[in-house]
N, C-alpha and C positions, 0 to 999 in steps of 0.2 A: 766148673769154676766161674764161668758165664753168670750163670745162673746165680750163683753165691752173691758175687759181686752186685749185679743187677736188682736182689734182694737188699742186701744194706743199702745200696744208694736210695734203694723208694725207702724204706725205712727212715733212713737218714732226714730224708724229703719232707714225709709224715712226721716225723717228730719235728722239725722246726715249721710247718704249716702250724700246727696244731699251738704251740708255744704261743702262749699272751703277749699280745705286744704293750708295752707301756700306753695308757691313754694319756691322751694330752688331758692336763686337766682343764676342767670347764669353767668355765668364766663366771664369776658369783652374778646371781640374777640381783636386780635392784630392788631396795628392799619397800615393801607397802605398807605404806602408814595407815592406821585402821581411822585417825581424822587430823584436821589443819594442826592442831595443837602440837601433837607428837611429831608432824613433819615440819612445824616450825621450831620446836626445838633443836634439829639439826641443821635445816636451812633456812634462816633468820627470815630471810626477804621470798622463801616459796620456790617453786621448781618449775621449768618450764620447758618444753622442746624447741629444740633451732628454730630460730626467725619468729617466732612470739613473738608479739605487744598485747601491753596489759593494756585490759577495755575498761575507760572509765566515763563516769558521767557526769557531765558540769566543768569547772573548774578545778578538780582534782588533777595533780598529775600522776601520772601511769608509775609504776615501780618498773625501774629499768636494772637491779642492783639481784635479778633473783638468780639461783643456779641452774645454765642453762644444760640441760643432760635432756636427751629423746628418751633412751632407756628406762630412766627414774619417771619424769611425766609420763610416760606411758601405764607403767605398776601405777602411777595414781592418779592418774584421766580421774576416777572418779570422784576427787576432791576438786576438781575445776568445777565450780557453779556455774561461771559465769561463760565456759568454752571459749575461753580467746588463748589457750594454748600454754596457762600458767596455774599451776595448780596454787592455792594457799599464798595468792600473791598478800604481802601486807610491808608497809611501810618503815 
């Protein structure tokens, strides 16, 4: 009877180890725009990560108006020319 018992409780055990737990779902990656145009149709004024300033020269002022997200500049470092932290800055 020992025995009996001692069998369904591992049983028991193994089937709820074994059982999928629900995944959390994953958090949507940011999306990368293949160039400025296509991510200035979304973000007017450009993307940029925390504490960015747009680097400019002369008399121009800087764009202060872009969407700051790290995650999104990140997916698209590569459209920053200029490396000051703001991809497709424009006015």
């Amino acid at each position: 009877m020992k025995h009996r018992l001692l069998a369904v409780v591992a049983a028991g055990a193994l089937a709820v180890s074994l059982t999928p737990l629900a995944a959390a779902p994953a958090e949507a990656a940011p999306a990368r725009y293949k160039n400025c145009t296509a991510l200035n149709k979304v973000y007017k004024h450009g993307v940029g990560k925390k504490g960015a300033k747009d680097r400019v020269r002369g008399k121009t002022k800087p764009v202060t108006t872009f969407k700051i997200d790290t995650a999104l500049y990140t997916a698209n470092r590569h459209l920053d020319g200029d490396k000051d932290g703001v991809s497709c800055e424009k006015k």
